[in-house]
N, C-alpha and C positions, 0 to 999 in steps of 0.2 A: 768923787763925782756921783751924783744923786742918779741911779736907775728911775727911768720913767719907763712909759706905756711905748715910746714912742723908741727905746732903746736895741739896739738889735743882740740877738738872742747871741752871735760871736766876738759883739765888744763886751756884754756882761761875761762870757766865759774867760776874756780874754783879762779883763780888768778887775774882775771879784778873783780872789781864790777860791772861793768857796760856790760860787757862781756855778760850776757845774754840778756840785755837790746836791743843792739847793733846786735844781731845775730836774736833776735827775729823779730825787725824791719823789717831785710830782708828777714825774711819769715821760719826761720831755728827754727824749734818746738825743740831746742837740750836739751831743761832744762829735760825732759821726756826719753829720746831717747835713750834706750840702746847702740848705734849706737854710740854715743857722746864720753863715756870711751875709743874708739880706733880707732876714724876714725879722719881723717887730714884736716885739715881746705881747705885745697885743694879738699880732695875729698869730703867734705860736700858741699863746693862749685858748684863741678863738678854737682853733684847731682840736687842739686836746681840752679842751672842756674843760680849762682851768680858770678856777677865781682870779682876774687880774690884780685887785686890790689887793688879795690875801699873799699870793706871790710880791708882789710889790713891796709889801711890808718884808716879809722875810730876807728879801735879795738888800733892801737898802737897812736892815739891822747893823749897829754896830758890835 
């Protein structure tokens, strides 16, 4: 399943393995984060001052 903008921050942790790995790098504490279950990778993004595009590519790498 292709990660988008629109994907939430608990189905990527939940459906990547590497999803948290990848998110924590950039600084996104999301494994903990009540916050995680309905917030959008956009707006997690938004939040932490993260490139969405440049995330985007890394989390849908094969």
């Amino acid at each position: 399943m292709m990660i988008t903008k629109d994907t939430i921050v608990g189905d990527i942790i939940n459906m990547n393995p590497k999803g948290a790995e990848i998110l924590m790098g950039y600084g996104m504490g999301c494994i903990g984060c009540p916050s995680a279950q309905m917030e959008k990778l956009e707006q997690a993004c938004e939040i932490h001052g993260i490139d969405l595009n440049e995330i985007l590519k890394k989390l849908n790498e094969k």
